[in-house]
C-alpha positions in Angstrom: 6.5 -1.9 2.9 7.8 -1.9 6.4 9.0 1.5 7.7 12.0 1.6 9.6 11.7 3.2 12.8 13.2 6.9 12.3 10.0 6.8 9.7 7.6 6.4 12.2 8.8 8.5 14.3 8.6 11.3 11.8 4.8 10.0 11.0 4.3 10.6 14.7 6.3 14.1 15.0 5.3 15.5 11.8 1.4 14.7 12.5 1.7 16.5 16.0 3.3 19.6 14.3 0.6 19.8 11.9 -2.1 19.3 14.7 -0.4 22.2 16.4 1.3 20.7 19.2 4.1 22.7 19.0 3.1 26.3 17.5 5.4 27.8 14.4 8.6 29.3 16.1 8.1 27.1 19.5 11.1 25.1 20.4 10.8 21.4 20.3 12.0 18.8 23.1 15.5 17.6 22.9 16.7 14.7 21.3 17.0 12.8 24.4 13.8 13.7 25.5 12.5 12.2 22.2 14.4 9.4 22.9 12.6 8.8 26.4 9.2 9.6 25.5 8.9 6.9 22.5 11.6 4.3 23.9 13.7 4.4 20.8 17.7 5.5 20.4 19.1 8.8 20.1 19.9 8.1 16.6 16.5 6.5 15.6 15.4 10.5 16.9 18.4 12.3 15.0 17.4 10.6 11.7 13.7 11.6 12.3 14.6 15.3 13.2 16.7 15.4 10.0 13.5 14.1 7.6 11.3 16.7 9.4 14.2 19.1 8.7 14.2 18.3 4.7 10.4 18.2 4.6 10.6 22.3 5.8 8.6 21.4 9.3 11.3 22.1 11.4 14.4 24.4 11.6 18.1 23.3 13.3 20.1 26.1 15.4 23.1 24.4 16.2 23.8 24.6 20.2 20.0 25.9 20.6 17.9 23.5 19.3 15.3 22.3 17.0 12.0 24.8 16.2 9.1 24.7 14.5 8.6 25.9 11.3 4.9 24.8 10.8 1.9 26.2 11.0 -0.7 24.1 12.6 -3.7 23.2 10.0 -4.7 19.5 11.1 -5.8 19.1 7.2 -3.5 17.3 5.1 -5.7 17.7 1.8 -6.0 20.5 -0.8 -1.8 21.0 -1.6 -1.3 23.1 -4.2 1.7 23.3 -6.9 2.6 25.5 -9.4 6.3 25.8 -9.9 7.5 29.1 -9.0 4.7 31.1 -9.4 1.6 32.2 -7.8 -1.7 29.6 -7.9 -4.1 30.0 -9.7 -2.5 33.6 -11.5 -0.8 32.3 -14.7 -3.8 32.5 -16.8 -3.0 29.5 -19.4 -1.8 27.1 -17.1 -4.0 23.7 -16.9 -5.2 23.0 -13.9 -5.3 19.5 -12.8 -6.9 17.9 -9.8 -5.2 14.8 -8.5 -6.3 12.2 -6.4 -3.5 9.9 -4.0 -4.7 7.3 -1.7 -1.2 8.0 0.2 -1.8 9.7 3.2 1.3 9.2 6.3 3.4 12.3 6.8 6.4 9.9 5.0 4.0 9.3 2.0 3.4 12.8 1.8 6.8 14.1 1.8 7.6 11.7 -1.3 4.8 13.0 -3.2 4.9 16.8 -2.1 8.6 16.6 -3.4 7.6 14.5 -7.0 4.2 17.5 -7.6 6.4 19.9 -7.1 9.1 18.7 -9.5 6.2 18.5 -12.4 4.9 21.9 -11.5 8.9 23.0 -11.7 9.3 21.0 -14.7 6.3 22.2 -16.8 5.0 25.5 -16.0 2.2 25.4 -18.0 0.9 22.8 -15.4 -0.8 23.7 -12.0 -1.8 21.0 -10.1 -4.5 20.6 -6.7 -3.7 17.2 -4.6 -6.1 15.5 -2.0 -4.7 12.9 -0.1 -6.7 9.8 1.5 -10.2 9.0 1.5 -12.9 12.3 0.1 -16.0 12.3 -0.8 -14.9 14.9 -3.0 -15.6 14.2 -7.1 -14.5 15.3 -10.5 -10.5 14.7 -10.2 -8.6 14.4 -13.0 -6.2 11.8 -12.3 -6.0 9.4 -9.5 -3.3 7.1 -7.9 -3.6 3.9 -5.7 -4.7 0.7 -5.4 -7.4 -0.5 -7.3 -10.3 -0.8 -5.0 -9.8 2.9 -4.0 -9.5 3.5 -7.7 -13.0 2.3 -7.9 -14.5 3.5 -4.9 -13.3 7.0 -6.4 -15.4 7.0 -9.5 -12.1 5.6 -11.7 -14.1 2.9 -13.3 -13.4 1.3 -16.8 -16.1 3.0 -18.4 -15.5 6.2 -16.5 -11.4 6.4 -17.2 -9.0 6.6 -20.4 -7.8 3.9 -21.9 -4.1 2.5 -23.5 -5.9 3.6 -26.7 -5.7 7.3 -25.5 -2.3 6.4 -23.5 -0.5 5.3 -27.1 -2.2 8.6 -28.5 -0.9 10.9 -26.1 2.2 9.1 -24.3 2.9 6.4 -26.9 6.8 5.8 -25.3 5.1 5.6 -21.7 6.0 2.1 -21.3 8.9 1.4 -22.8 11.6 -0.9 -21.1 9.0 -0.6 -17.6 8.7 -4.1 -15.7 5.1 -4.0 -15.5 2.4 -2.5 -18.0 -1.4 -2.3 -18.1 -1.5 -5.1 -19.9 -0.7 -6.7 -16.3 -3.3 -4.8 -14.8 -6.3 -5.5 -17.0 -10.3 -6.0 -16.0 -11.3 -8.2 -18.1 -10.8 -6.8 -22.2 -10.3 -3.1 -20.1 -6.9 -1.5 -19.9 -7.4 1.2 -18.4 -5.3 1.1 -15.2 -1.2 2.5 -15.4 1.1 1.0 -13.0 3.7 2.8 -11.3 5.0 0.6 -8.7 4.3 -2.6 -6.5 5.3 -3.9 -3.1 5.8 -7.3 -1.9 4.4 -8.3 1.3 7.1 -8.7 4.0 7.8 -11.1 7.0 9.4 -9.5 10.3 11.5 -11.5 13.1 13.3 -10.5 16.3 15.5 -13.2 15.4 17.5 -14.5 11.8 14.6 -17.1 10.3 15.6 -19.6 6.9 14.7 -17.9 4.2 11.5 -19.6 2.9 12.1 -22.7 -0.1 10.9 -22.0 -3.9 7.4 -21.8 -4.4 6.4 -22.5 -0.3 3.1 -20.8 1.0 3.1 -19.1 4.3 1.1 -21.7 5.6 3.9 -24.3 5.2 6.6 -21.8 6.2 5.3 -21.0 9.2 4.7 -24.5 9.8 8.1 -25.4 9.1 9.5 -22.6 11.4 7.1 -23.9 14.3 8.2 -27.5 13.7 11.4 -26.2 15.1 10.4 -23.5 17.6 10.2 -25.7 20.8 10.1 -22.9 23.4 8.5 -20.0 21.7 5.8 -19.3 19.5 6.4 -17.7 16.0 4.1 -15.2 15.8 3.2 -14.7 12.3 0.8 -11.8 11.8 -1.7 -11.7 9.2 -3.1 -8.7 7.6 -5.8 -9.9 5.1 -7.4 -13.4 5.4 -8.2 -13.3 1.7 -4.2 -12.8 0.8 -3.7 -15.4 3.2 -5.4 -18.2 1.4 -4.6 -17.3 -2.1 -0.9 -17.9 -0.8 -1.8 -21.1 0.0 -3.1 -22.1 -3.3 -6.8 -21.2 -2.5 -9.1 -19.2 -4.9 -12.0 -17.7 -4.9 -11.2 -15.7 -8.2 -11.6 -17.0 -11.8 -8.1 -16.3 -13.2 -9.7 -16.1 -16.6 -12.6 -13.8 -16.2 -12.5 -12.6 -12.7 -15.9 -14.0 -11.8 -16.4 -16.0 -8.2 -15.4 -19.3 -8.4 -15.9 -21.5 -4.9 -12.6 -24.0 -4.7 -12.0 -27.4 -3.8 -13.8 -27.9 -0.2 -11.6 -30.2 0.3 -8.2 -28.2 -0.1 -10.4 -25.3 1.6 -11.3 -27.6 4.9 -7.3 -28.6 4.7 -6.2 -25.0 4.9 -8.7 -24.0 7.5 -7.8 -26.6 9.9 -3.7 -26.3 9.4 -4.4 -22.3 9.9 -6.6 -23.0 13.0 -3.8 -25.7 14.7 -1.0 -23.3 13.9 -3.3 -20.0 15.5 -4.5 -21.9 18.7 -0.3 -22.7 19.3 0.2 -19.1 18.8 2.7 -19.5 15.7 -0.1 -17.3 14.1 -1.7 -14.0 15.3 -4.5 -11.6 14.4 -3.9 -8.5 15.0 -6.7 -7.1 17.5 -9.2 -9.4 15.9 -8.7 -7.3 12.9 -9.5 -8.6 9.6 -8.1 -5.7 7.2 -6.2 -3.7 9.4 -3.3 -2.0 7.1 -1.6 0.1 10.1 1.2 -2.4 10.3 3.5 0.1 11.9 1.8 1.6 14.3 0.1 -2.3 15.5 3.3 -4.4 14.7 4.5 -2.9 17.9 2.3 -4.4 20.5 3.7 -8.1 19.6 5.7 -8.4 22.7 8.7 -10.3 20.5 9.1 -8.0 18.4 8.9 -4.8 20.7 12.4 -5.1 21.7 13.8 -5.7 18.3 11.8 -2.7 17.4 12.5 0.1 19.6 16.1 -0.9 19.1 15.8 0.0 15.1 17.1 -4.0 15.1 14.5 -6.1 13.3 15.0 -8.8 10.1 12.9 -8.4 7.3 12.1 -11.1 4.7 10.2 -11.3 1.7 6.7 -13.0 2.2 7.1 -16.4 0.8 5.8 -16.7 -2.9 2.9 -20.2 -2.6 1.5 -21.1 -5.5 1.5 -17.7 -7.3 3.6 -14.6 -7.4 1.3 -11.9 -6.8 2.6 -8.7 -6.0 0.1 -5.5 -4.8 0.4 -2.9 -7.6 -0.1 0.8 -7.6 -1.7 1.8 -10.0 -2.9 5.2 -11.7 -5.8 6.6 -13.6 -7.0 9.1 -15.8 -10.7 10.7 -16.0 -12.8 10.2 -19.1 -13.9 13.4 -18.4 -10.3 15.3 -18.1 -9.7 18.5 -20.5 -6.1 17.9 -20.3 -5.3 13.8 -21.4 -1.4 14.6 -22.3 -0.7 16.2 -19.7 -2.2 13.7 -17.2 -0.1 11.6 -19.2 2.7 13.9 -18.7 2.4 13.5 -14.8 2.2 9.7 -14.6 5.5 9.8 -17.4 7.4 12.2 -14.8 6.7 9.0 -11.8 8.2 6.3 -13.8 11.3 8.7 -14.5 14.3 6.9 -13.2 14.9 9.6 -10.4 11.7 9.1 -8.7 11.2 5.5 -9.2 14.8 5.0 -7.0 13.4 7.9 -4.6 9.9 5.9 -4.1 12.2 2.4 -3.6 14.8 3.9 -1.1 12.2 5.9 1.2 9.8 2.9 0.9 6.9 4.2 -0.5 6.8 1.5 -3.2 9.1 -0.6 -5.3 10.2 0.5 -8.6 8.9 -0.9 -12.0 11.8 0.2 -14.1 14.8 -1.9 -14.2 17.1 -2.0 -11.3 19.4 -4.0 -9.5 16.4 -4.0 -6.6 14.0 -5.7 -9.5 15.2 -8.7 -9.1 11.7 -10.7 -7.6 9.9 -9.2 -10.3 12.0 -9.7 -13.1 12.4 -13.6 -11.6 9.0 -14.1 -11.9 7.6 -11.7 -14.4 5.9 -14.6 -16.6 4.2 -15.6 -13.8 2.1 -12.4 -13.1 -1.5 -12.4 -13.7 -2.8 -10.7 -17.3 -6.1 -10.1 -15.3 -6.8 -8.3 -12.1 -10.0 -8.1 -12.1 -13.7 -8.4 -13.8 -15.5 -5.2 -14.8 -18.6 -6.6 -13.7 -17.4 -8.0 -10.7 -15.3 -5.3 -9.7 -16.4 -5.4 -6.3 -15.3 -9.1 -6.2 -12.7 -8.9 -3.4 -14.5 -6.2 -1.4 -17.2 -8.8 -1.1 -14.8 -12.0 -0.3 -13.4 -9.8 2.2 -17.2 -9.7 4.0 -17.6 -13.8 3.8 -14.0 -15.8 3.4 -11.9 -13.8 5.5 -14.5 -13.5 8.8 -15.5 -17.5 7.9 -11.7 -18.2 8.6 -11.8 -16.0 11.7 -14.5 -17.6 13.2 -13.6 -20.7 12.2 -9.9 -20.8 14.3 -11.5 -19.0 17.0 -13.9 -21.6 17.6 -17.1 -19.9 16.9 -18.1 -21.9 13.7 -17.5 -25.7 12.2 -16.3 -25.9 8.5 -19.1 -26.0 5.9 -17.8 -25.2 2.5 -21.6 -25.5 1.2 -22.8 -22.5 3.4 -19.9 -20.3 2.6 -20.5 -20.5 -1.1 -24.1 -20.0 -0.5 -23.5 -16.9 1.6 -21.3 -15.1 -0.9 -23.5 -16.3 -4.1 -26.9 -15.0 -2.4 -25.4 -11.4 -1.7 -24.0 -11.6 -5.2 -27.5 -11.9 -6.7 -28.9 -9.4 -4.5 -26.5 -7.2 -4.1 -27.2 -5.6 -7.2 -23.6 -5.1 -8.6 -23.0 -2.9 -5.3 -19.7 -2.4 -4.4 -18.7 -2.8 -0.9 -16.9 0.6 0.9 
């Protein structure tokens, strides 16, 4: 989702406090100096200074200033909760280790609040959080997207099921938008959503909203049909998400397996995307394929700087295509966990309808019980996929993400010609070497 500015201002302030750029008790600049430094507006800074404030990093003294109340670490990971009382001291609590792929100082502050809340809530529950990307094994419970899922040990095979989930938590999912039967691999159920996003198109100016059912492709075309003396400068983010907007798969919706599509409709795509890149109407950012830093990169696209910086932007949602598809968070629960219901506990205490309206109105994700904000997902509910993925090629989008999206790239910048025939024999030779290895 896209931050508003105050947000990443508060990324940006609270990482420098924590990498000790301002030492506990040391007075930091004034407001207007803020407001020089990073070319925003006084009350872009004031709203910034005020999350720092809630999230206990900084203290107000009212005619002297704002001050530092943390103490520099420059590690994010290892946060520990348990309620009111000391770690690790309350001799039958359950400790679990938790796993979040959320890692900005604005994810963080959601999160810190909601652990806390659990460890308040149940004090027979002490919990250990890591944040990001670890090497570190053996957690408990994990939430994310599903590649990191995967990447972090969560397979089917190694996680609990629905089967456990209706044992322990059998009211888990009642009245909720989306359920792990939406977020299957293959006959597995072993992934529990707890929110989605929808991807998001950002102007400097008012833009039509896009028709029923049009793909990016033909929206931006549309908008550049009419854009005589400026470009529209469209950035993509992922290639892959790209085409499957447009009505392109690479994905058997049945079984997850690779399927190659039409190279017809493929050649189609690729030369529309490559005529609407060369006018400008469509960038990429930095030459990027998956970059997923769209705050701090949205920035350098000179139209939108202004906007920006101004706090004075227009959001839309990403046009549908041919499928509704929205990016769902999901969690997961070791095989291997002592404690099942109360893992179950902690995913129960996210959907809670306190923490689901938190999540959607600091923009961490949007919420998956009903609201009057549901209304995209509700619209098109039907229309979601039953399957996300295939156990066996779990790796499946990791490994389009090597061939399709690069083939595209070099195909608009002009370092390759179309040839549907190689593609597919690029992705199906790693396939059958690759030895059902998962890309990182």
């Amino acid at each position: 989702m896209i931050k508003q500015k105050h947000q990443q201002l508060f990324d940006i302030l609270a990482l420098q406090l924590h990498s000790g750029r301002w030492k506990k008790g040391d007075r930091l600049p004034s407001v207007r100096e803020f407001a020089q430094e990073y070319h925003v507006s006084i009350n872009v800074v004031s709203k910034a200074i005020e999350l720092l404030r809630n999230a206990g990093l900084v203290s107000v003294r009212t005619g002297d200033g704002v001050f530092s109340q943390t103490q520099p670490t420059g590690d994010k990971q290892d946060v520990r909760y348990s309620g009111n009382r000391i770690f690790g001291h309350y001799a039958s609590a359950k400790h679990l280790r938790v796993l979040v792929e959320d890692s900005t100082n604005l994810q963080l502050l959601f999160w810190n609040r909601f652990f806390k809340s659990v460890t308040d809530n149940y004090r027979d529950i002490e919990l250990e959080i890591t944040y990001g990307q670890t090497d570190q094994k053996d957690f408990d419970i994990a939430f994310g997207g599903l590649i990191f899922l995967l990447n972090h040990g969560f397979s089917p095979e190694k996680s609990l099921s629905t089967k456990e989930q209706e044992l322990f938590a059998p009211d888990i999912y009642q009245d909720i938008l989306l359920t792990p039967e939406n977020c299957r691999m293959g006959e597995h159920r072993n992934f529990f959503p707890y929110g989605y996003t929808l991807k998001e198109l950002i102007s400097a100016v008012p833009l039509p909203p896009p028709v029923e059912k049009e793909s990016v492709l033909e929206y931006i075309e549309r908008l550049a049909a009419r854009s005589q003396d400026s470009p529209v400068s469209y950035s993509i983010l992922s290639g892959l998400e790209y085409l499957s907007n447009a009505g392109i798969y690479f994905c058997d919706p049945d079984n997850g397996n690779f399927m190659m599509p039409d190279p017809e409709l493929l050649k189609n795509v690729f030369e529309r995307t490559a005529t609407l890149f060369r006018a400008g109407h469509l960038l990429w950012q930095h030459g990027e394929i998956r970059d997923e830093s769209l705050p701090a990169k949205i920035t350098e696209i000179p139209q939108l700087k202004k906007g920006l910086a101004d706090n004075n932007f227009y959001e839309y949602p990403l046009p549908p295509g041919k499928q509704f598809a929205p990016v769902t968070y999901l969690a997961a629960v070791s095989a291997n966990t002592l404690f099942p219901e109360e893992c179950f506990r902690v995913i129960t205490g996210l959907l809670t309808k306190e923490f689901q309206a938190k999540a959607e109105e600091e923009r961490i994700f949007n919420a998956i019980r009903p609201a009057a904000k549901n209304s995209d997902i509700i619209k098109h509910r039907e229309h979601i996929p039953g399957v996300i993925c295939n156990s066996q090629n779990a790796g499946l989008g990791n490994i389009l993400q090597y061939f399709v999206t690069w083939e595209l790239f070099h195909y608009i910048n002009g370092k390759c010609n179309f040839n549907a025939q190689r593609l597919e024999a690029k992705i199906r030779w790693f396939l059958e070497h690759s030895k059902n290895q998962i890309p990182q």
